[in-house]
Every structure is written in structure tokens, then in C-alpha cells.
Backbone as a ProteinNet text record, in pm:
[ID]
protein_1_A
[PRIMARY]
XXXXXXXXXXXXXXXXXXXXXXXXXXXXXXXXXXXXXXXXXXXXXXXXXXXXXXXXXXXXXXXXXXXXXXXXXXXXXXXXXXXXXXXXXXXXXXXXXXXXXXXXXXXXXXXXXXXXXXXXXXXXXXXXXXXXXXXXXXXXXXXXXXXXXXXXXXXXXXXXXXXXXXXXXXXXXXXXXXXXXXXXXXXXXXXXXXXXXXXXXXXXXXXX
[TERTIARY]
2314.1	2243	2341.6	2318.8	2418	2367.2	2518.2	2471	2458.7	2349.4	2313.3	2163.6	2181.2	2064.5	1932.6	1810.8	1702.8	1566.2	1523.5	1385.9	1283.3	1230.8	1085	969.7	936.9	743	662.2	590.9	495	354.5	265	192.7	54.2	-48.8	-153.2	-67.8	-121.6	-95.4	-225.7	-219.4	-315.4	-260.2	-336.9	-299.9	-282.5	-401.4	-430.6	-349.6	-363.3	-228.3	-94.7	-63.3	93.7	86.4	-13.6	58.5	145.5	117.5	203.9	309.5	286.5	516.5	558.1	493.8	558	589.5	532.2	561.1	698.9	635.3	715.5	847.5	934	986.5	1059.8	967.5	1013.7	1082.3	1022.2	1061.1	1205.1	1208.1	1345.3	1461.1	1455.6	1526.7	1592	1501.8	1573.7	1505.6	1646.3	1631	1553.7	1435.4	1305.1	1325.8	1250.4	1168	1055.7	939.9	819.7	792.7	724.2	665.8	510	462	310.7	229.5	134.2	29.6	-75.3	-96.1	-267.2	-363.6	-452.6	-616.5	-691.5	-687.6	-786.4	-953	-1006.2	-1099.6	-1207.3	-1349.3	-1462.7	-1486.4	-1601.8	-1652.9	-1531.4	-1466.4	-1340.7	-1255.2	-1222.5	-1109.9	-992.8	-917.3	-849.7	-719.2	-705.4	-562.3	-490.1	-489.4	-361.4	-206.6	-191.4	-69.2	2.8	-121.9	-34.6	-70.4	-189.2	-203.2	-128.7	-27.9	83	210.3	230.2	324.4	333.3	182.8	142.5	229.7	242.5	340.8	425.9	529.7	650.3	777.2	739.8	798.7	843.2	827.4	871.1	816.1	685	577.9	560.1	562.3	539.7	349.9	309.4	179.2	121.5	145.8	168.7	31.9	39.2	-46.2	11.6	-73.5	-35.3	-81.9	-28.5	176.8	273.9	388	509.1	579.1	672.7	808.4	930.1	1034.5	1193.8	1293.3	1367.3	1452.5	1523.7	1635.8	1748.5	1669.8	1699.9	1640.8	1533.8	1498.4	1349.3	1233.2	1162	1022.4	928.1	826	762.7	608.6	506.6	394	285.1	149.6	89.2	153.1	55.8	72.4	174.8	82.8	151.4	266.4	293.4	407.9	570.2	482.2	612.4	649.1	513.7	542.2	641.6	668.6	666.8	824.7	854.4	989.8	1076.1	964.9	1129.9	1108.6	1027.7	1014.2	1137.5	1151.5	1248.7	1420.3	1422.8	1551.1	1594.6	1467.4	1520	1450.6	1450.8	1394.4	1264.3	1184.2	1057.4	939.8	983	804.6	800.2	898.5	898.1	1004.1	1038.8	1125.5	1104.7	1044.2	967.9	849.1	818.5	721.9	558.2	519.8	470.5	433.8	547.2	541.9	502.1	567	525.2	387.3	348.7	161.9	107.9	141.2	78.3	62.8	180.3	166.8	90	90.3	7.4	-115.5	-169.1	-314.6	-319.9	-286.3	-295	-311.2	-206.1	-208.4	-299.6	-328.2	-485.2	-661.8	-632.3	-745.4	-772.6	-657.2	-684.2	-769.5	-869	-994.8	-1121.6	-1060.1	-1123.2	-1144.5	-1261.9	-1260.5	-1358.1	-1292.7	-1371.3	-1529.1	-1577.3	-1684.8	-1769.1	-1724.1	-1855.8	-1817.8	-1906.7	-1967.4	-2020.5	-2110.7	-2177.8	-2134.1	-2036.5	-1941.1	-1846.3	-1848.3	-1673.9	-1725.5	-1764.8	-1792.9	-1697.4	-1804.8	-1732.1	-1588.3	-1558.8	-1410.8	-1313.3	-1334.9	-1281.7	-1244.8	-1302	-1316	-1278.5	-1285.9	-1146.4	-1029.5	-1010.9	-801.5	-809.4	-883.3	-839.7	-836.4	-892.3	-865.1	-729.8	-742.2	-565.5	-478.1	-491.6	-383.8	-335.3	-472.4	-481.7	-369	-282	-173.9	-73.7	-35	105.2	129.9	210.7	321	222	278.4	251.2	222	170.1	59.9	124.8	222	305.8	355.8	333.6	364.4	469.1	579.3	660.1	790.5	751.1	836.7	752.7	825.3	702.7	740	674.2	666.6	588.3	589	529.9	379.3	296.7	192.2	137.8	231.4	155.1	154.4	231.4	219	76.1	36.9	-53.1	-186.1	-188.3	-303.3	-293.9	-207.9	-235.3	-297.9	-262.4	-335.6	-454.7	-518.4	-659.7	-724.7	-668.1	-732.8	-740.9	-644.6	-668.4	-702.4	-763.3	-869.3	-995.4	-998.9	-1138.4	-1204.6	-1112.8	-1090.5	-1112.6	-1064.3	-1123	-1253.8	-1280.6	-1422.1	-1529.4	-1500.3	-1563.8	-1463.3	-1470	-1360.2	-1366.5	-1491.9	-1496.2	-1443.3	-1455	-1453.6	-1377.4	-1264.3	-1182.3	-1191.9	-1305.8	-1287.3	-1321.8	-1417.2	-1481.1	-1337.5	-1227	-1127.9	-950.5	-952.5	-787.3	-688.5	-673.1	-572.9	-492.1	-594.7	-621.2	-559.5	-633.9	-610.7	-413.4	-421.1	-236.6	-158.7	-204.8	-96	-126.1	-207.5	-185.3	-99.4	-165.6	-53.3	124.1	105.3	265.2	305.1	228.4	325.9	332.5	220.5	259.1	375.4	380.2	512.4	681.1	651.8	786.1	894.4	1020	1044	1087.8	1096.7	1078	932.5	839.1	680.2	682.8	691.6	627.2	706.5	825.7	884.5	822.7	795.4	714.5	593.6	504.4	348.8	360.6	489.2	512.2	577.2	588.9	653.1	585.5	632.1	513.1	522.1	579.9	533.7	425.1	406.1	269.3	142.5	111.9	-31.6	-134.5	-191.7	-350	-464.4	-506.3	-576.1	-525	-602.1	-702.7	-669.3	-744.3	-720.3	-741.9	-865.3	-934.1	-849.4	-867.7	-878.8	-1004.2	-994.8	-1121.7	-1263.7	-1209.3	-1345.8	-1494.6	-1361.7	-1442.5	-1549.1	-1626.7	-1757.9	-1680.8	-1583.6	-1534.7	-1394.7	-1352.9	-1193.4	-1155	-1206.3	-1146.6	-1078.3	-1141	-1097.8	-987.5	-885.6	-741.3	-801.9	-733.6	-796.8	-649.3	-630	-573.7	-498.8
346.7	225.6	109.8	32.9	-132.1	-199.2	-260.3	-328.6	-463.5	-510.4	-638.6	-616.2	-760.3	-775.3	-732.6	-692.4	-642.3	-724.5	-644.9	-749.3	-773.3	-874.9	-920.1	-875.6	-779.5	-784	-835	-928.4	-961.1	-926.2	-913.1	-848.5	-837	-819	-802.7	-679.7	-654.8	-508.7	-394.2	-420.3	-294.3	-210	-85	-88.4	-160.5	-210.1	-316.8	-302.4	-415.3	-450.8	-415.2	-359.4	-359.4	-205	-152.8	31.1	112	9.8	103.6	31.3	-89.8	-142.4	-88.4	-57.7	21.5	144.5	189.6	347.7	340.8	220.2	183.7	166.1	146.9	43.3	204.8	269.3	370.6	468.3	518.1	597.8	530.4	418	357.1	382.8	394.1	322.1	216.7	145.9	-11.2	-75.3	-88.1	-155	-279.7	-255.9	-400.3	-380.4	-485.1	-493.9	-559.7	-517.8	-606.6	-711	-822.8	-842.1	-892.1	-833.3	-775.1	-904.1	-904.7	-1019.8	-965.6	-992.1	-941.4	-1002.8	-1005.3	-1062.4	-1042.4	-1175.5	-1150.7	-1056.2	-1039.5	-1009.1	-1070.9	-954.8	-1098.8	-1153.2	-1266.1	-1306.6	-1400.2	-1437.1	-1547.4	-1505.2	-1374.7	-1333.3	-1391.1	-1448	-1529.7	-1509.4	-1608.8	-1554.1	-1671.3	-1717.7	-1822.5	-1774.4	-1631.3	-1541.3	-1614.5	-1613.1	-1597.4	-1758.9	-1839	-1969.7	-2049.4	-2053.2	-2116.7	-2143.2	-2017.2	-1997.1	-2045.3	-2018.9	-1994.1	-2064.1	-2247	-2310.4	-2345.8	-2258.3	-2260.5	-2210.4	-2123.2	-2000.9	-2046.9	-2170.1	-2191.8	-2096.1	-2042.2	-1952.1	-2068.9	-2038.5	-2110.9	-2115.9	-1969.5	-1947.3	-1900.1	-1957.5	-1881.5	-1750.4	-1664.7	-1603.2	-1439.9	-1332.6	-1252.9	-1079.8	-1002.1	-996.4	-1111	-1097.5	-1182.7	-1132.7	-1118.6	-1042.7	-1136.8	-1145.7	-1233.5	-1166	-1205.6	-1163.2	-1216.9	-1237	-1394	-1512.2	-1528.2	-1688.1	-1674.9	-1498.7	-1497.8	-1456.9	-1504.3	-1518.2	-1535.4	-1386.9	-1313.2	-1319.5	-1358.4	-1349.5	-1267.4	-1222.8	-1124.5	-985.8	-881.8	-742.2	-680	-738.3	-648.2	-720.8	-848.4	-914.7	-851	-833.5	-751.9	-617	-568.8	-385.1	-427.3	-525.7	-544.1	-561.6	-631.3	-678.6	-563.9	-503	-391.4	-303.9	-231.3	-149.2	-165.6	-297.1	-356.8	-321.8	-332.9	-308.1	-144.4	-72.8	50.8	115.6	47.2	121.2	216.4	130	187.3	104	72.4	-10.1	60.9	194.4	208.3	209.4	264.5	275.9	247.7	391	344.3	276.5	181.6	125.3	188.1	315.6	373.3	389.3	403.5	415.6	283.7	160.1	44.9	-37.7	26.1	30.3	74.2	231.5	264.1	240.1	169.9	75.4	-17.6	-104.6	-207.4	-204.8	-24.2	-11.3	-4	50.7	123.2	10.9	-46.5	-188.3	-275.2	-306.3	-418.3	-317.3	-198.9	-83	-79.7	-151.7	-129.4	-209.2	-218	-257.7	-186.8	-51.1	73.1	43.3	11.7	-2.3	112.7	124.5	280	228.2	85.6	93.3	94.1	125.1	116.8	276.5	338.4	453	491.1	408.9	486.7	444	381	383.4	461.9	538.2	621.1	711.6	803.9	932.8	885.2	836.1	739.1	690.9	616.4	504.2	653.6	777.3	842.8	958.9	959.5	1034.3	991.8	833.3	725.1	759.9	790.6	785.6	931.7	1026.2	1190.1	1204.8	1164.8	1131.2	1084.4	944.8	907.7	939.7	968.6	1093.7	1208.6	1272.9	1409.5	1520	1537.2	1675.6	1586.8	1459.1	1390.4	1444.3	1390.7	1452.1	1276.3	1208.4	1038.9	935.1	868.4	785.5	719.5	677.5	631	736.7	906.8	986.8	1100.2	1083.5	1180.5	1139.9	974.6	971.6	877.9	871.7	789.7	622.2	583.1	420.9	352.7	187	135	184.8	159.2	208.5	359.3	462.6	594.8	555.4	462.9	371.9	348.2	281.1	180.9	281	323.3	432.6	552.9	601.2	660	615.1	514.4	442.2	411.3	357.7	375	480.2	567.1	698.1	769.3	726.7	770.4	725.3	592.2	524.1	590.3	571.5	668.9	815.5	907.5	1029.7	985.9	872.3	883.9	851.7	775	742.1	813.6	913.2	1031.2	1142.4	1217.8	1319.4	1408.4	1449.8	1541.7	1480.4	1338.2	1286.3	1321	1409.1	1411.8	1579.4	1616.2	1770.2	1817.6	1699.7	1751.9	1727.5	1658.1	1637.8	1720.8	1837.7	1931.7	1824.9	1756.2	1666.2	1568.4	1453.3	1368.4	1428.7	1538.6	1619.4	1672.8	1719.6	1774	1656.1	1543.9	1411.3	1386.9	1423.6	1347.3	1444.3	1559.4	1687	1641.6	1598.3	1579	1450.8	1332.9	1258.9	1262.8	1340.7	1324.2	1406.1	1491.3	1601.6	1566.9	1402.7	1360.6	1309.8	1393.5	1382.5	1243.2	1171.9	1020.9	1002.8	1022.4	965.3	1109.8	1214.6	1316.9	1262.8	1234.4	1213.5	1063.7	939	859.1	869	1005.9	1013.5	1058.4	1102.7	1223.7	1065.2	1010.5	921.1	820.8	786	681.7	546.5	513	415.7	375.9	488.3	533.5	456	375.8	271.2	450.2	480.6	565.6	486.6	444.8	337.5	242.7	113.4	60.9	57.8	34.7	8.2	-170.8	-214.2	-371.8	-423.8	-569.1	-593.9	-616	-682.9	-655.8	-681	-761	-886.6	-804.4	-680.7	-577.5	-515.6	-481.9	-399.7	-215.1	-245.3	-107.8	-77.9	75.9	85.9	5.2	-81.2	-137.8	-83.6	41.6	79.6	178.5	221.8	262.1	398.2	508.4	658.2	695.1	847.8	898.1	1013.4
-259.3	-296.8	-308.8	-252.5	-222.2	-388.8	-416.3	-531.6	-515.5	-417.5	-408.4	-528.2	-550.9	-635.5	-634.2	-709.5	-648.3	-616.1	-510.9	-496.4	-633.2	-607.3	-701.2	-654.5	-686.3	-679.8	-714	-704.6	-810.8	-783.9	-891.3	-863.1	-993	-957.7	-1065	-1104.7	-1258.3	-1298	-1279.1	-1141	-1100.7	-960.5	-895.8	-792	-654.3	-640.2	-537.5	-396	-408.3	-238	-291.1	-410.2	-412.4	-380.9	-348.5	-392.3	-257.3	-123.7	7	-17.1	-109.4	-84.9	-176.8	-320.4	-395.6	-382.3	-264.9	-209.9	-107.3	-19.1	73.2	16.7	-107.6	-189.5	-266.2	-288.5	-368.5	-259.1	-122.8	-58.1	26.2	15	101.7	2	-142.2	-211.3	-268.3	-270.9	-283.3	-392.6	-440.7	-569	-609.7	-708.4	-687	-842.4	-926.8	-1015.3	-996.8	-1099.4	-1044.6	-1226.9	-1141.9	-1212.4	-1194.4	-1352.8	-1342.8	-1429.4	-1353.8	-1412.3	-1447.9	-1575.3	-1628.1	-1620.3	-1581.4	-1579	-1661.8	-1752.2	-1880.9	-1859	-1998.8	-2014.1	-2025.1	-1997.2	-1962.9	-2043.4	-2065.3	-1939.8	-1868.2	-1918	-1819.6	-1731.3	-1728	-1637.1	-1691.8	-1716.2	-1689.8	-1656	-1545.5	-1455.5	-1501.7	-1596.5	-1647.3	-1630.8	-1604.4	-1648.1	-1516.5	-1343.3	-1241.3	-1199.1	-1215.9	-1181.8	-1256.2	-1372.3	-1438.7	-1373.9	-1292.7	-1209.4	-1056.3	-1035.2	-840.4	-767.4	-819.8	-681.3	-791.3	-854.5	-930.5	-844.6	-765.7	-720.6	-551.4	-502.5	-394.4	-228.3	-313.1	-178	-69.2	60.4	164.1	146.2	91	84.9	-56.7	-153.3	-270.2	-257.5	-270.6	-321	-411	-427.6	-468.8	-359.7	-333.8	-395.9	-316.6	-385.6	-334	-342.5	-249.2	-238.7	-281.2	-374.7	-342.3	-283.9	-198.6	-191.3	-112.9	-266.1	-226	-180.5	-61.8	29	50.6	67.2	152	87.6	77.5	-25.1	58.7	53.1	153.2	44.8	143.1	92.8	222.5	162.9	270	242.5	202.6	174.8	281.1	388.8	529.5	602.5	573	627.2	505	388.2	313.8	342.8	361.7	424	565.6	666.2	788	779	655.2	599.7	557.4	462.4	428.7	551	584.1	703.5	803.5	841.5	943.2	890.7	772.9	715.1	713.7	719.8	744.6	882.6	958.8	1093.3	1088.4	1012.3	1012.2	1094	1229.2	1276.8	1379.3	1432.5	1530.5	1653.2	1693.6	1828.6	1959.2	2012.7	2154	2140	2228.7	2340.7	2250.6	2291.6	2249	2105.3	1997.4	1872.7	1829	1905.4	1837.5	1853.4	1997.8	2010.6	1936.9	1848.4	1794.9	1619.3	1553.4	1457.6	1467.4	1573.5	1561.4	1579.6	1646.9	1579.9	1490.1	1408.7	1309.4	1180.9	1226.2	1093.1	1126.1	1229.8	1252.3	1226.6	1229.8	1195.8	1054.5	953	841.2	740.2	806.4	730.7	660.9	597.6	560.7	412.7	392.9	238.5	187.9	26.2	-39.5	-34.2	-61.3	-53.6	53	127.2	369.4	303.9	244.9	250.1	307.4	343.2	488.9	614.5	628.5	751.7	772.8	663.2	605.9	714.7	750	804.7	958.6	1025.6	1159.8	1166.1	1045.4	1028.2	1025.4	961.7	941.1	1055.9	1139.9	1263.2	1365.7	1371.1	1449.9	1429.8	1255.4	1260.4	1273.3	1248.5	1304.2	1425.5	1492.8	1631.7	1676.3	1657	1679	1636	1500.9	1435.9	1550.9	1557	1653.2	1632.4	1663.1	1640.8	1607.7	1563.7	1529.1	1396.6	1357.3	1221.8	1114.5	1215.3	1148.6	1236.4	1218.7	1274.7	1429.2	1415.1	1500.6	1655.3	1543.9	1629.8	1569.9	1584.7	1526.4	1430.6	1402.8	1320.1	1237.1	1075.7	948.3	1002.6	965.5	968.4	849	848.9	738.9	744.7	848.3	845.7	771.9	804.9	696.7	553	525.6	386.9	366.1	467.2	442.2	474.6	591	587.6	459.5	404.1	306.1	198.4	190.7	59.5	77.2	180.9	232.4	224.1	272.3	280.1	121.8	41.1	-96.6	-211.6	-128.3	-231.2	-211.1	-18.7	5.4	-74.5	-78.1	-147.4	-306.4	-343.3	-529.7	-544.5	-458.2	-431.6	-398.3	-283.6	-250.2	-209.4	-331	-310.9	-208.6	-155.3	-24.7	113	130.7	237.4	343.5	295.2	412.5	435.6	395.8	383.2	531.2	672.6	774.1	849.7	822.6	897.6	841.3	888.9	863.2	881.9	975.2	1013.8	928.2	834.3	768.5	637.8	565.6	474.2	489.8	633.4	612.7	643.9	689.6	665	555.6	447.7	312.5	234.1	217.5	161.5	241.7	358	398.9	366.6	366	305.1	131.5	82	-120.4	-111.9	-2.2	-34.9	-11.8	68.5	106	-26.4	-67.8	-204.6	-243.9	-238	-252.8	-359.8	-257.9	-270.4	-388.4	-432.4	-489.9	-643.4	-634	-760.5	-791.1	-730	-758.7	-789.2	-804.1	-809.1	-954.5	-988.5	-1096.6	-1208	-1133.7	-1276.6	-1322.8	-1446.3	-1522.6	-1495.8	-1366.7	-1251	-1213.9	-1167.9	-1031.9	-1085.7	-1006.1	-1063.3	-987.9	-998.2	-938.3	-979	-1135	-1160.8	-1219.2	-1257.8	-1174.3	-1048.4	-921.2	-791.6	-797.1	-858.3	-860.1	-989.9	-995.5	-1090.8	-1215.8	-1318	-1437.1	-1381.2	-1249.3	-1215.9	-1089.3	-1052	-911.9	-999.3	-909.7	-928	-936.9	-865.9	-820	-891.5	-922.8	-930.4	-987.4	-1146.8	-1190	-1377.1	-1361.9	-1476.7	-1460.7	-1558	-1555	-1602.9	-1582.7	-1602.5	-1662.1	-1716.3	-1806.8	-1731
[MASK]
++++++++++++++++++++++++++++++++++++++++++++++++++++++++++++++++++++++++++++++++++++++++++++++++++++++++++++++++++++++++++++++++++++++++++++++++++++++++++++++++++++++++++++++++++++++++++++++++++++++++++++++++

């Protein structure tokens, strides 16, 4: 581990959009701290914690998450997954591998709630999955980040869901098992709930 300074996360204090960089983040090794914004309670919500701050912070786009680091101050979930990925040779190699990231990351519009789209949406990525190790093919990339976390919001939501697909099921058993990601699930890090914040209909309450 380089002792350059560490990145900034920022971030609601929920799971949300931060949970494939915090995986992403945890499995590279690289040294981050986050910081966490709370969202009041109803009826107001109130996000005074992160709109006090929003254009403090020198965002080209302020929004939330935000990445620092040093000069470069990264906004967009997937433009930060895209960032550290790059620092450790994760978007891909061949031709091939990098086609198949960039399905994969524009496909990711799988939300726990299209329940009744899930059956279908889900039989697309077992398919393209098909006999690979990881999405890309045979080596991990930012994307199994990002499809895992999709896929395991889907699963809290409807826990059988992935039971008509073997495939889906042994890329998730293989990436919780990658020891990086297994010692991060095990520590009192690990956001699992909330997924939303206070204001969602859905996944917005914190479990035990």
C-alpha cells in the first residue's frame, strides 16, 4: 500500500450508489475514507447535512457520490467505478473484454423494483454470463462490481430470484468468496441495509 494520501467518498449513509466502489475500493486496496451524510427524518427529509456543502467542494457536477482525489474530483457512480478500475487494470484488456464491459455497464438498469420484468432482465445476463468466470469473460473487472450489486439487491427483494439461473447464483458465491470482498462483508463496514434513503418507498430501512 503506497503512502499517498487517501481518497474521499462521499456519500449518503446508506447503501445506494456507493456499494460497487466501496467494494470496488475495498477489493483494490486503496486507501479511502468516506464521508457520510444523513437524511433527516420525516416529514422533511432533510438534506441540509449535504446541500450546505454541495458547491463547497469544487464538483464540476456536484452531486452525490463524489470521489477526491488530490486534483481529481470525480462525480457519477460509474465514472468513479471507471476511475479506480483504470488504476488497477480493471476495464479490460482485449478488444473483446472491453465490448463486453461496456455491455454490461450500459445494461445496468436492473432495478429490485421491475418485478415483473426481473424473470426476463435476469435470463439476459445468464445468458451473457453463459460459462465465463466474470462478466467480461475470464478476468474480474469494474463491472462484476456493479452487476453484483444489482443482482443482490434483486435477491433481498426476492430471495428466490436467481434460483431458475446456476450461473448467476455461482458468480455470486464466486465473487462474495473473493478474499478482499468476504473480509469486507464480515466487517462492520459493510452497508447491506438501508439500500434507499428515508424518502424511498423501498430498502429504506437498516436491518440487524
Amino acid at each position: 500500500m503506497s503512502c499517498e494520501s487517501s481518497m474521499v467518498l462521499g456519500y449518503w449513509d446508506i447503501r445506494g450508489l456507493a456499494h460497487a466502489i466501496r467494494l470496488l475500493l475495498e477489493f483494490t486496496d486503496t486507501p479511502y475514507e468516506e464521508k457520510r451524510y444523513t437524511c433527516g427524518e420525516a416529514p422533511d427529509y432533510d438534506r441540509s447535512q449535504w446541500l450546505d456543502v454541495k458547491f463547497k467542494l469544487d464538483l464540476d457536477f456536484p452531486n452525490l457520490p463524489y470521489l477526491l482525489d488530490g486534483k481529481n474530483k470525480i462525480t457519477q457512480s460509474n465514472a468513479i467505478l471507471r476511475y479506480i478500475a483504470r488504476k488497477h487494470n480493471m476495464c479490460g484488456e482485449t478488444e473483446e473484454e472491453k465490448i463486453r464491459v461496456d455491455i454490461v455497464e450500459n445494461q445496468e438498469k436492473l432495478k429490485p423494483q421491475y418485478l415483473e420484468q426481473l424473470p426476463g432482465q435476469l435470463k439476459q445476463f445468464s445468458m451473457f454470463l453463459g460459462k465465463f468466470s466474470w462478466f467480461a469473460g475470464e478476468k474480474l473487472t469494474y463491472v462484476d462490481f456493479l452487476t453484483y450489486d444489482i443482482l443482490d439487491q434483486n435477491r433481498i427483494f426476492e430471495p428466490k430470484c436467481l434460483d431458475e439461473f446456476p450461473n448467476l447464483k455461482a458468480f455470486m458465491c464466486r465473487f462474495e468468496a473473493l478474499e478482499k470482498i468476504a473480509a469486507y462483508i464480515q466487517s462492520d463496514n459493510f452497508f447491506k441495509m438501508p439500500i434507499n434513503n428515508k424518502i424511498a418507498q423501498w430498502g429504506n430501512k437498516a436491518i440487524c
